[in-house]
C-alpha positions in Angstrom: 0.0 0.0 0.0 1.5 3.7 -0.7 0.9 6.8 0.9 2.8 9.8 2.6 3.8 10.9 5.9 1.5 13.0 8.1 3.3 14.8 10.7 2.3 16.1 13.9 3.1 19.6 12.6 0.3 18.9 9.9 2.6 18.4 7.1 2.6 15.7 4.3 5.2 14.1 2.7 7.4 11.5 0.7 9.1 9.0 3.0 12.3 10.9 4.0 14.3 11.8 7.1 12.7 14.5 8.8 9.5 16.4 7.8 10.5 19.4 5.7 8.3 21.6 7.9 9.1 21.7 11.4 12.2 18.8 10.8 10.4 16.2 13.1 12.0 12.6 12.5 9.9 10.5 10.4 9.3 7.9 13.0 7.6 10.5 14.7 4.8 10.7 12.0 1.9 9.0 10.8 1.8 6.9 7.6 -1.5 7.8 5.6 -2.1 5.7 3.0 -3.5 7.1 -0.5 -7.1 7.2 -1.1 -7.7 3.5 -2.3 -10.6 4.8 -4.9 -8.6 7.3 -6.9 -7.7 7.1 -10.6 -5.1 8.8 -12.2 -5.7 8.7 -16.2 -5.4 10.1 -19.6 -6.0 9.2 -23.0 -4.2 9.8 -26.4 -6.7 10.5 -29.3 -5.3 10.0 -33.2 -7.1 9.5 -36.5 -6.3 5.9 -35.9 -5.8 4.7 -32.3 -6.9 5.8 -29.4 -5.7 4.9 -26.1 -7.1 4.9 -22.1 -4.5 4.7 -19.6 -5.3 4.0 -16.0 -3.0 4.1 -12.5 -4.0 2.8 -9.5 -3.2 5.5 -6.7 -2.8 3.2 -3.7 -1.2 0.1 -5.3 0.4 1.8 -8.6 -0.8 -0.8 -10.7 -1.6 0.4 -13.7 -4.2 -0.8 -16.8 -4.4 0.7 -20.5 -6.8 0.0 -23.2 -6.6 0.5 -26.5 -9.1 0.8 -29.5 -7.7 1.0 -32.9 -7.1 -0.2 -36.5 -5.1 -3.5 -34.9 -7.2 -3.6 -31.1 -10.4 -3.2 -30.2 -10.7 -3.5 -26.6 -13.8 -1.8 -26.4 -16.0 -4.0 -24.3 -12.7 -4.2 -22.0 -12.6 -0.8 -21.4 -16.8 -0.8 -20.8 -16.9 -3.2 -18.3 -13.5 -1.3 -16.5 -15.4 1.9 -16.6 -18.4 0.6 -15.3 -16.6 -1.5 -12.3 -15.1 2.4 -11.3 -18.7 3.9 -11.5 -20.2 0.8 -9.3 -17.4 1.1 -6.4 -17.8 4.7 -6.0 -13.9 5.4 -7.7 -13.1 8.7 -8.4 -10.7 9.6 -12.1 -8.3 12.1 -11.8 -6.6 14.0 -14.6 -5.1 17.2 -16.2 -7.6 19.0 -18.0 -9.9 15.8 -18.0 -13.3 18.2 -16.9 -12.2 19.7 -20.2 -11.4 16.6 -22.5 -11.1 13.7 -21.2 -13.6 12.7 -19.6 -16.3 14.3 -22.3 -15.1 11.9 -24.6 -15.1 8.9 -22.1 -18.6 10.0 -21.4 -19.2 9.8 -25.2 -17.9 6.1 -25.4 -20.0 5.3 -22.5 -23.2 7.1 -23.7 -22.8 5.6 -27.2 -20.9 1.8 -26.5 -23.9 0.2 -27.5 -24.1 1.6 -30.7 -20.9 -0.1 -32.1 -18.6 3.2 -31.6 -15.3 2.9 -33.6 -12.0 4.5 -32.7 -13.1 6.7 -35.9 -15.8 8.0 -33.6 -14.0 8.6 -30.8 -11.2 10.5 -32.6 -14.4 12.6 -34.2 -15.5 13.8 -30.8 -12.5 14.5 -29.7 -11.2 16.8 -32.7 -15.0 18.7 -32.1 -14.3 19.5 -28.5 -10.6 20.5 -29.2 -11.9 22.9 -32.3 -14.8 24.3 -30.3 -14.0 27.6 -29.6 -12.5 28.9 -26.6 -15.8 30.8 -25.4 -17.8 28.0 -25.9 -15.6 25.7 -24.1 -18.2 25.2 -21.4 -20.5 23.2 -24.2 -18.6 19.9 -23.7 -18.5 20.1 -20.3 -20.2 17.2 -18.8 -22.1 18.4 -15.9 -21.7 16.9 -12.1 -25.4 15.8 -12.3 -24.2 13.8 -15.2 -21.4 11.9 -15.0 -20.7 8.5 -14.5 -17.3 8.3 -12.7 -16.4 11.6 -10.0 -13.8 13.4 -11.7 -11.2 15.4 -10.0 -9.2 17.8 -12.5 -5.6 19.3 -11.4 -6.0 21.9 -14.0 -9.0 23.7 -12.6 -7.7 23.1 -8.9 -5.0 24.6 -9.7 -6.9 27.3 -11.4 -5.0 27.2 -14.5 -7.9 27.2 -16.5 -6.9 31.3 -15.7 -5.5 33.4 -17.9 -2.3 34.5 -15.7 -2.0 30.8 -14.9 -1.9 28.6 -17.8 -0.2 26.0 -17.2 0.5 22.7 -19.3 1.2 19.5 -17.9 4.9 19.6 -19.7 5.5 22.5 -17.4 4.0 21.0 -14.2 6.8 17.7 -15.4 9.5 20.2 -15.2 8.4 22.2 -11.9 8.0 18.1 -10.6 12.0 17.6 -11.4 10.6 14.4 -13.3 13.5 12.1 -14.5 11.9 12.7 -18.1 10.1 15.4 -20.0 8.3 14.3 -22.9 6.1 15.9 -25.6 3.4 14.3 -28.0 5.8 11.8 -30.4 3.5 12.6 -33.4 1.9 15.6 -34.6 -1.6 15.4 -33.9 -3.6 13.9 -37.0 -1.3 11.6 -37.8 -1.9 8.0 -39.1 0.5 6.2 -37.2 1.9 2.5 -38.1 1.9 -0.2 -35.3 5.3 0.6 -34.3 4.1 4.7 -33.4 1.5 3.0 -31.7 3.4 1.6 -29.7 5.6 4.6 -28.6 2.3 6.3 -28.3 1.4 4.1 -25.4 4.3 4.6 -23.5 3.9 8.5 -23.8 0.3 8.1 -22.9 2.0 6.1 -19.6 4.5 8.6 -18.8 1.3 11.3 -18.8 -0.4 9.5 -16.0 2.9 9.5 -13.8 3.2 12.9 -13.9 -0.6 13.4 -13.2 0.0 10.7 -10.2 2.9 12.4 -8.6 0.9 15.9 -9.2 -1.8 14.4 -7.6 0.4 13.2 -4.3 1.3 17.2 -4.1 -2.2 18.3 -4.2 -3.6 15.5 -1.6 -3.7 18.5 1.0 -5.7 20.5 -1.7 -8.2 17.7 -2.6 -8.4 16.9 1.2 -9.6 20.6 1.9 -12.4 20.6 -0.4 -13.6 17.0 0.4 -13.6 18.5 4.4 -15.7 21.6 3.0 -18.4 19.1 0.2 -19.3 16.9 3.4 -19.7 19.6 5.9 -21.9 21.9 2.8 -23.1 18.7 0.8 -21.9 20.2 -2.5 -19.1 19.1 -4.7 -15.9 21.6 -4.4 -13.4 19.1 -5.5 -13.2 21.0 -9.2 -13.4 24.2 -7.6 -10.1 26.8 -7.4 -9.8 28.5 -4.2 -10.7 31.8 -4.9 -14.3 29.7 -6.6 -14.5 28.2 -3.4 -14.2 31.3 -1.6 -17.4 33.2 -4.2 -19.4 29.7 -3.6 -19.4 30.3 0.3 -20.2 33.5 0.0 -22.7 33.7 -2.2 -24.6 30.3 -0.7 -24.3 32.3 2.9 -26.3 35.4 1.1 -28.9 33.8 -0.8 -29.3 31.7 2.5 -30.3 34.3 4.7 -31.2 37.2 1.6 -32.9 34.5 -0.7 -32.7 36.1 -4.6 -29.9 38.3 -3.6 -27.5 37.0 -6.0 -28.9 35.9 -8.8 -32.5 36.2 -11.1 -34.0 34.5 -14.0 -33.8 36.5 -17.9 -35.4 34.4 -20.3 -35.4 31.1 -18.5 -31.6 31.3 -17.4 -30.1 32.0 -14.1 -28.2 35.7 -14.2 -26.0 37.5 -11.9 -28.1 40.3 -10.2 -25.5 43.5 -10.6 -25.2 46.8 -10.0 -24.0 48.6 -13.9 -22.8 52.3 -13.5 -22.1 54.5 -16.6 -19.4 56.7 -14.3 -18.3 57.1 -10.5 -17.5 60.6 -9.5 -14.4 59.0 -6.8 -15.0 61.9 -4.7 -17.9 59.9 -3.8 -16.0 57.1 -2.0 -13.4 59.0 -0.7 -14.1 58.5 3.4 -14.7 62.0 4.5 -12.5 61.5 8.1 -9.5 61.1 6.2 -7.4 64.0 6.5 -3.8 64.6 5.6 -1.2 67.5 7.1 1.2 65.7 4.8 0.9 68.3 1.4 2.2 65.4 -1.3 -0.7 63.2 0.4 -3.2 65.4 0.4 -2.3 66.9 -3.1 -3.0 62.9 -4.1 -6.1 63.2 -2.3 -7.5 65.9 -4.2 -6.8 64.6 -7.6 -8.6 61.9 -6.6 -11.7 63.3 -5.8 -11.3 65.5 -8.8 -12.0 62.1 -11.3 -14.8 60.7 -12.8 -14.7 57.6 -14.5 -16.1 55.5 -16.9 -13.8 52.2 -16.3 -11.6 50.9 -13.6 -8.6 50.0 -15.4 -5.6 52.5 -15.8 -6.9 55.5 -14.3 -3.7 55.6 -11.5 -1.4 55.6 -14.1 1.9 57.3 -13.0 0.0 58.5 -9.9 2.9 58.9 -7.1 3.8 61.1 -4.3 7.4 61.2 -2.6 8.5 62.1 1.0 11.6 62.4 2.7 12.8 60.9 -1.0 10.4 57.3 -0.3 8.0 57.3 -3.6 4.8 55.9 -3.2 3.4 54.4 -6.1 -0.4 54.3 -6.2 -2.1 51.1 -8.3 -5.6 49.9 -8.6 -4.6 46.8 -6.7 -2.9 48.9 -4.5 -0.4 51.2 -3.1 3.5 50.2 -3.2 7.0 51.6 -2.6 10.3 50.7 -1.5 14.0 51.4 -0.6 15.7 49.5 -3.7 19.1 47.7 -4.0 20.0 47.2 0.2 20.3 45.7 3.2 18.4 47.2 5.8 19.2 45.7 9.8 18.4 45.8 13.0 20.7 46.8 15.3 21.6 48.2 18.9 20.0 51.5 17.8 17.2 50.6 15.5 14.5 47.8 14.8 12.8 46.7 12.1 9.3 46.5 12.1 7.0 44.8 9.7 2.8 46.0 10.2 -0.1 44.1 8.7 -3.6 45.1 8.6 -5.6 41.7 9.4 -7.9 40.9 6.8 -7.7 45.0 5.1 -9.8 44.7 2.3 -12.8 42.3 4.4 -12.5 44.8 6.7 -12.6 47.7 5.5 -16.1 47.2 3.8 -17.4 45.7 7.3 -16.5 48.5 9.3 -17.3 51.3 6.6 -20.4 49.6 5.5 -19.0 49.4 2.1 -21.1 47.3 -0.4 -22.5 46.1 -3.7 -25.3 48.1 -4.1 -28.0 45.4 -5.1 -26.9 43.5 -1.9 -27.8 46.3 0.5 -26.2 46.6 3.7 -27.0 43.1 5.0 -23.9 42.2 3.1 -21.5 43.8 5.7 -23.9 42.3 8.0 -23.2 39.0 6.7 -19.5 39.6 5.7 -18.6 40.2 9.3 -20.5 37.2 10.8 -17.7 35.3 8.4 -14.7 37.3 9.7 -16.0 36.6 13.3 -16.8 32.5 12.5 -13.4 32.7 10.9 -11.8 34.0 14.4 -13.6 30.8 16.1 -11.9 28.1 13.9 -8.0 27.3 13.9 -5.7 29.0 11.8 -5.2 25.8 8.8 -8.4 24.4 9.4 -10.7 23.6 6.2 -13.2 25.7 7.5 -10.6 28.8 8.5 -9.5 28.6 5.1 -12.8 28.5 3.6 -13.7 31.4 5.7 -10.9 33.4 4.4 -11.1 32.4 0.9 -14.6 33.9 1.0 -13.6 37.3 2.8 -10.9 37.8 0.0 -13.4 37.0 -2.9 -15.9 39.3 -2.6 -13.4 42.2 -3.3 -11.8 40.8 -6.6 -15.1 39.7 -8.1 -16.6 43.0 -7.6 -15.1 44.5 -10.6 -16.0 40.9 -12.7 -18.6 41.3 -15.1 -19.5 37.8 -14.5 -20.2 37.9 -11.1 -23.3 38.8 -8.5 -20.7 41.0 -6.6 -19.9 43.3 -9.5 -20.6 47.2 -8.5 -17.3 49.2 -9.8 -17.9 51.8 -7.0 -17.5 49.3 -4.4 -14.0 48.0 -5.8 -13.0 51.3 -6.0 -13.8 52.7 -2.4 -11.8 49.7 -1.0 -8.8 50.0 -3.6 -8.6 54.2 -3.0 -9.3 54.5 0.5 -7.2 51.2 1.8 -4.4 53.3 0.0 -5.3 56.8 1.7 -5.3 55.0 4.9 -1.9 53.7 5.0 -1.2 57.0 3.9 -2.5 58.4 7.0 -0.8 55.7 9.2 2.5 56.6 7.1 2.2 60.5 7.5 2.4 59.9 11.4 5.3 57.8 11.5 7.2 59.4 9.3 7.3 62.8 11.9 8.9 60.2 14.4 12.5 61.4 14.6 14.8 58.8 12.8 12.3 56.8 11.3 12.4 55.7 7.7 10.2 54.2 5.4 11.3 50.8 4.2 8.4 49.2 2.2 4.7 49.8 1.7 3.0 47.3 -0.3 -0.8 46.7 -0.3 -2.0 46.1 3.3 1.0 47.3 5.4 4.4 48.9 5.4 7.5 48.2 7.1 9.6 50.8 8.9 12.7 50.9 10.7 12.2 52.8 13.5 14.7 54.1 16.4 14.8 51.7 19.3 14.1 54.7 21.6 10.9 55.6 20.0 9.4 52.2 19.2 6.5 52.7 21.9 6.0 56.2 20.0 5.7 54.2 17.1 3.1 51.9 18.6 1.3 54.6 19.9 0.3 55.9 16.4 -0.4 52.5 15.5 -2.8 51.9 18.0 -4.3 55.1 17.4 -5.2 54.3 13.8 -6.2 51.3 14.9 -9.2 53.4 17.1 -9.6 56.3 14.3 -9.9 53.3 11.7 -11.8 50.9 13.6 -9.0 48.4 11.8 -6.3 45.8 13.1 -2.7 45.9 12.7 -0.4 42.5 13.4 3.3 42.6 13.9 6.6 41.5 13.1 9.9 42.4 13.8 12.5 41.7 11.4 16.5 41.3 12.1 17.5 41.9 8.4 16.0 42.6 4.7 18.0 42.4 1.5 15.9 44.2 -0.4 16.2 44.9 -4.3 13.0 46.3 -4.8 9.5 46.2 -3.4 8.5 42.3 -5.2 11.8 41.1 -4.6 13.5 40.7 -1.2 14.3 38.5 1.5 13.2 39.4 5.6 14.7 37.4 8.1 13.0 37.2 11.3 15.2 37.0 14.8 14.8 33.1 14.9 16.7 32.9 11.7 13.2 32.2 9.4 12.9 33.8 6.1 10.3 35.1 4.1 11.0 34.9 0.3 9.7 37.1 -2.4 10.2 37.6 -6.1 13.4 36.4 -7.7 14.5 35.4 -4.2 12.1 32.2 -3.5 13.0 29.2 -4.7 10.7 26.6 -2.7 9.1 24.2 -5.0 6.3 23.2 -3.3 3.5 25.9 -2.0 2.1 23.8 1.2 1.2 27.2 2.8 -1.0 29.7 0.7 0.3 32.7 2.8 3.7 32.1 1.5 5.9 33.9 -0.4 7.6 31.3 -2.7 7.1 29.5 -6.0 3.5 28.6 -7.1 3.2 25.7 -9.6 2.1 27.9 -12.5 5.9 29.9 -12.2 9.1 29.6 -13.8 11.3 26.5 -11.4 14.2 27.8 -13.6 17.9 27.8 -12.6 16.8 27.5 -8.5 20.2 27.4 -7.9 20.5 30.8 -8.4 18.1 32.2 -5.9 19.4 29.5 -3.7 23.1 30.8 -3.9 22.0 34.2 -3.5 20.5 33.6 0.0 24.0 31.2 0.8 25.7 34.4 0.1 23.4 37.4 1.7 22.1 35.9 4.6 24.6 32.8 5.6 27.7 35.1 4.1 29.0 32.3 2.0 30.9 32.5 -1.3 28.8 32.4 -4.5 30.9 30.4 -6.4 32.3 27.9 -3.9 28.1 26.9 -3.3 27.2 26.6 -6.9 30.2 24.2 -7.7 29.3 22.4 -4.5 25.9 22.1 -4.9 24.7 18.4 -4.8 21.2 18.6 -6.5 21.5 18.5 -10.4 17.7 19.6 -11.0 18.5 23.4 -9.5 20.6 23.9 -12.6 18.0 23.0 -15.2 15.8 25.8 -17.0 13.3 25.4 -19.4 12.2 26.8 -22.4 8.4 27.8 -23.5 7.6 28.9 -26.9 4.3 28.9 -28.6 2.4 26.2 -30.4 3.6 28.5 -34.1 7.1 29.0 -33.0 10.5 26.1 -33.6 12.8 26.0 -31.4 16.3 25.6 -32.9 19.3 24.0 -31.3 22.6 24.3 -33.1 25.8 23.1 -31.8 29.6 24.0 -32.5 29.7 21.3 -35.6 27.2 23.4 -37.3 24.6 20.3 -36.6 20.8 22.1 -36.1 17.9 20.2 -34.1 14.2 21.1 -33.9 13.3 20.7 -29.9 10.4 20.2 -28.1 8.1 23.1 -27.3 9.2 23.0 -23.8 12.9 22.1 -23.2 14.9 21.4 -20.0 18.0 22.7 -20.4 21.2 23.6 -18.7 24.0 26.3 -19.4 26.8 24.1 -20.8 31.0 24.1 -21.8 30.2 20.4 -23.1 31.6 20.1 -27.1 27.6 19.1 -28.2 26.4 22.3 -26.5 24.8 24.8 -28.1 23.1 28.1 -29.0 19.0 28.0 -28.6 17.0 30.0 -30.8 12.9 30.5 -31.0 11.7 31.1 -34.4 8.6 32.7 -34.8 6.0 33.7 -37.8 5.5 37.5 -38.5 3.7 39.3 -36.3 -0.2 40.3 -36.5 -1.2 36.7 -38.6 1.5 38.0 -41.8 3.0 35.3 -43.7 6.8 35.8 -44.2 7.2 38.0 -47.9 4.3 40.3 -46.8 4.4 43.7 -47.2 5.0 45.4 -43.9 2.0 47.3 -42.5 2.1 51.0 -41.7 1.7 51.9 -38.3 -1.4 54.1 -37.0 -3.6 52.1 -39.3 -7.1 50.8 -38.2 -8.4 47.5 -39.3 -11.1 48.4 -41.4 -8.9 51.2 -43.3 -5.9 48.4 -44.1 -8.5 45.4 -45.1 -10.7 47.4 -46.9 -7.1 49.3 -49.5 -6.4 45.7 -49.4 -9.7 44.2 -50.4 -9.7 46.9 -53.2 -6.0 45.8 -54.5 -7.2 42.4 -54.7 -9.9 42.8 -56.7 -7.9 45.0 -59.2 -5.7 42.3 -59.8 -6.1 41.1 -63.1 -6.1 45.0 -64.8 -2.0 46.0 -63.2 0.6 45.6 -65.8 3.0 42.3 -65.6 6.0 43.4 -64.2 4.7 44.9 -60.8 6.7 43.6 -57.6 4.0 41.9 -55.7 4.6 40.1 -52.2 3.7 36.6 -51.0 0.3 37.5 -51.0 0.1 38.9 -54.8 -0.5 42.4 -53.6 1.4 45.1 -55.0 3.1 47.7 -52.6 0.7 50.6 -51.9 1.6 53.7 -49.9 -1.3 54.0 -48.3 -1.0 51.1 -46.0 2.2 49.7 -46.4 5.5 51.0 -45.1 7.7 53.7 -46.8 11.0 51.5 -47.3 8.8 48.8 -49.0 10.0 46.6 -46.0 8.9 42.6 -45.6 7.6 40.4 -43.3 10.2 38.1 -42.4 10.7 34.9 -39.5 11.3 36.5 -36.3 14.3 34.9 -34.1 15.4 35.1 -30.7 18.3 34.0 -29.2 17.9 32.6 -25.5 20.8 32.6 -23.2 22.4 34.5 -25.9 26.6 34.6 -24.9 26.1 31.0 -23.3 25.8 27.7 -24.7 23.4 25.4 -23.8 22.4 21.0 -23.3 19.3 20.0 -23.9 18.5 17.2 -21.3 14.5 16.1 -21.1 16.2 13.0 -20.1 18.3 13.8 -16.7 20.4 11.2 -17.3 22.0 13.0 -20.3 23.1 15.9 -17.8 26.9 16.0 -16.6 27.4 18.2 -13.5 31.5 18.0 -15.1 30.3 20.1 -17.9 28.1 22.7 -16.4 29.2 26.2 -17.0 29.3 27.7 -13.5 30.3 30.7 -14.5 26.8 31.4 -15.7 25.1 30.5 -12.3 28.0 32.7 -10.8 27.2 35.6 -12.9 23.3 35.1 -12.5 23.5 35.1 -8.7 26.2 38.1 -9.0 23.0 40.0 -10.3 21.0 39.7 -7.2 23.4 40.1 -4.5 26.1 42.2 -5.4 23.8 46.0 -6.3 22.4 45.3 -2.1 26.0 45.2 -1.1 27.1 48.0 -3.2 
């Protein structure tokens, strides 16, 4: 049987020596094993083959089926698929909601009519052409399906925009032994041998879903906790989904209707729609500024009206005492850049946190979505206090908090029941005003400076003999604000700018940010470092830096003597239209896979990596270039009009790849072409391909790279 460690501490993981949370021995932990009805699976779809590949989570055995032009194990894979719906098994995939499992559904729905591997391919090429705005039509709803499905991708929430996120990239964040792409372009007949290699591909898919699934157990544990508490199925949820659900169940609970009405037969989001906000309207009138760069903020402000949310702080700052604050419309930042900041026998660094800002600051100023009336700070602050009542790490907490924080980003969503644009921007202005206010105060201490404000809070470093100064302020905003502020003290920062730093705390633990984190696995939602949907590259980098700024070792003697291979590796990611090019010393050029691991290499095969990439703005390469300051009606229609004069110009004329001549009236002055573009990546460096670990040699990695990478981020702080 398999399964992880539990640890007092509440930590999972692999069997190992000590838990990599609080370092308890393993023999002082729990063994958990895996949920014995979970899945992992995937399928491979081609004109002719298809393939189903199953792994047994508990016992990793592992079953594939196959229905093609030389197999047809058809009723096979029937009677497997109805064994998992009769014991209650659960399937989980990558993107499976999405595909997978709509074409499953399809084989089950339609086995008895004789389906073909011809069919199956069918559906799948409609689901993978159906535009991406209708992607929800082949999405086989929960009240539907045959076998509970559990998708990565949309716990994750990579089905999001800033998130995307492909399994080949989740393989390379893993540090998987092998990162492979699809063999064969899709279409393609394939003979029995392709087949073959097909299979094992489709096998090497489900272990990386399995060992994704293993670092998500905590995840899927947290919404199984929260579906048998609410009866409801949260395991396909994202958090901040899970967050909206709570809320919005907890107001159409006690404000039935609240949320949503019926137009034309279908459920709608009930919303509040304004033409313009006047923000001198949700300006709070008690705050106040003595501060003259504040205040001159203030009134500019209140002298706005706009019509949309997006971009109206554009270049908005004020600086004091030669600190810039930079105000956003998620928030206000600023920070000392490019130094180390201490505490010492004379000063102290202190870190303050408003708890919960945004929550709050609608509950206390009885901020709210207009259509939801005031019982929705009612409501919103019987959360915050149930939240208060349950342990910090809890499901519930969690839950709790998740649906605080939602309410604020979904307001400006023009999907959702929150969405009133005056509400997002009251709490985005006035939680910036406020730490204004709470800055303008601290700032007349003598010998305080501002270190950082970002958001919620700011950090100062304040003299030692006017720290309780400094908390008096504090706790008088607190009482003028009706708001909470949480401490920290702080014994160093290495700061190079406000996203990027490293705080050490007097115990010696570190909160990493930016370029600085390097922890592969986010176990803690609070924290600072990696997420699976970012860049794992060269984590040796960010790894040395800390060695050198905070343990004072030398950069170079740590990356030569570093034992783990995979903190060298990068990877590449270029688009499904672009190559990428690898072309060695010997003049030898290789087409690579669309994502790449890769290290910086002095090996004789190493070489330079280039993406090459169509023309911009859908030309093809021999296109006349198009002028600039052009709209699209304007160019298509001078073009439509060249095209259809066509036949009456004189043989002779220059015409590009598209048989258009050059005109002056949309195309540029130097009669310039579209061309390939390329792009050189790493350029000065040579580089070894290695999706295959086994192919890397720590005796040819070029150090010097690492060195000079690391040199980046700790030598302008020491400067």
């Amino acid at each position: 049987m398999r399964g992880r460690h539990l640890c007092e501490c509440g930590k999972y993981y692999a069997s190992g020596l000590n838990c990599p949370k609080c370092s308890a021995p393993e023999w002082a932990s729990t063994f958990v094993p895996f949920n014995p009805l979970d899945w992992t699976f995937d399928i491979e779809t081609y004109p002719n083959i298809c393939t189903f590949d199953f792994k047994h989570l508990s016992t990793g055995n592992r079953v594939i089926y196959e229905i093609s032009d030389r197999v047809n194990q058809s009723v096979e894979l029937y009677n497997f698929l109805n064994a998992l719906a009769g014991s209650g098994c659960r399937m989980v995939g990558f993107n499976n909601v999405g595909f997978d499992y709509p074409v499953i559904h399809f084989f089950i729905e339609y086995f008895h009519t004789g389906i073909t591997y011809v069919d199956i391919y069918n559906k799948a090429q409609q689901i993978i052409n159906t535009p991406w705005q209708n992607r929800y039509d082949n999405v086989i709803w929960d009240n539907d399906v045959h076998i509970t499905q559990i998708d990565l991708f949309r716990v994750h929430h990579f089905d999001n925009d800033a998130r995307r996120t492909s399994l080949k990239m989740i393989e390379f964040n893993l540090c998987m032994d092998s990162i492979e792409d699809l063999p064969f372009p899709p279409g393609t007949v394939l003979n029995n041998a392709e087949k073959d290699v097909l299979i094992k591909y489709n096998d090497h898919d489900v272990d990386a879903t399995e060992l994704f699934l293993i670092e998500s157990i905590e995840m899927i544990e947290f919404r199984e906790q929260l579906g048998e508490k609410y009866n409801a199925n949260y395991l396909n949820h994202n958090d901040k989904k899970i967050g909206t659900s709570y809320l919005i169940n907890e107001l159409e609970r006690q404000l039935p209707g609240s949320c949503y009405t019926r137009v034309n037969g279908r459920k709608a989001p009930r919303q509040t729609i304004r033409q313009m906000i006047a923000l001198a309207d949700v300006i709070f009138p008690y705050i106040q500024f003595k501060e003259p760069e504040f205040e001159r903020v203030k009134q500019w402000l209140a002298s706005q009206v706009i019509t949309e949310t997006k971009g109206i702080f554009s270049d908005l700052s004020a600086t004091i005492n030669g600190f810039k604050y930079d105000f956003g419309t998620g928030g206000i930042h600023g920070s000392i850049d490019s130094t180390i900041v201490e505490s010492d026998d004379d000063f102290e660094l202190w870190d303050w946190d408003v708890a919960s800002y945004y929550p709050n600051l609608a509950i206390k100023n009885k901020l709210y979505p207009e259509h939801l009336s005031e019982q929705f700070c009612t409501i919103y602050n019987d959360i915050y206090i149930q939240r208060g009542e349950h342990k910090k790490g809890t499901a519930l907490n969690r839950a709790l908090k998740l649906a605080l924080n939602g309410a604020y980003g979904d307001s400006n969503s023009k999907y959702s029941p929150f969405y009133d644009p005056k509400f997002t921007m009251g709490i985005t202005i006035n939680g910036q005003l406020l730490l204004c206010m709470l800055a303008q105060y601290l700032i007349d201490i003598p010998g305080l400076t501002m270190v950082q404000i970002n958001t919620d809070g700011l950090t100062v470093r304040c003299p030692r003999k006017h720290i309780e100064d400094m908390k008096t302020i504090c706790k008088w905003w607190e009482g003028y604000t009706c708001l909470e502020l949480e401490s920290v003290i702080y014994s160093r920062m290495f700061i190079r700018d406000v996203n990027n730093y490293i705080a050490e705390k007097p115990n010696g633990s570190l909160k990493r940010k930016g370029a600085y984190a390097y922890e592969r696995i986010l176990d803690n939602p609070d924290t600072m470092d990696r997420q699976w949907h970012q860049n794992h590259s060269a984590l040796i980098v960010p790894k040395a830096a800390e060695a050198a700024l905070v343990h004072g070792q030398d950069i170079r003697d740590f990356i030569e003597n570093h034992d783990n291979i995979f903190d060298y590796m990068l990877r590449t990611k270029v688009g499904r239209a672009d190559e990428l090019i690898h072309a060695d010393a010997f003049g030898n050029k290789k087409s690579l896979q669309k994502i790449t691991r890769y290290y910086i290499s002095n090996a004789a095969d190493a070489g330079s990596l280039t993406k090459v990439s169509p023309p911009t703005k859908g030309a093809i390469v021999g296109q006349w270039k198009r002028a600039n300051g052009l709209t699209d009606q304007f160019y298509a229609a001078v073009r439509t009009e060249l095209q259809q004069s066509v036949d009456e110009r004189a043989i002779g004329v220059d015409l590009d790849a598209t048989g258009l001549p050059w005109d002056e009236r949309i195309n540029t002055k130097n009669r310039s072409k579209y061309d390939t573009r390329r792009t050189g990546l790493n350029v000065g460096y040579l580089s070894k391909p290695c999706n295959d670990i086994r192919t890397a040699r720590r005796d040819d990695i070029n150090f010097d790279y690492y060195v000079a990478e690391t040199e980046k981020l700790v030598n302008p702080l020491r400067e």
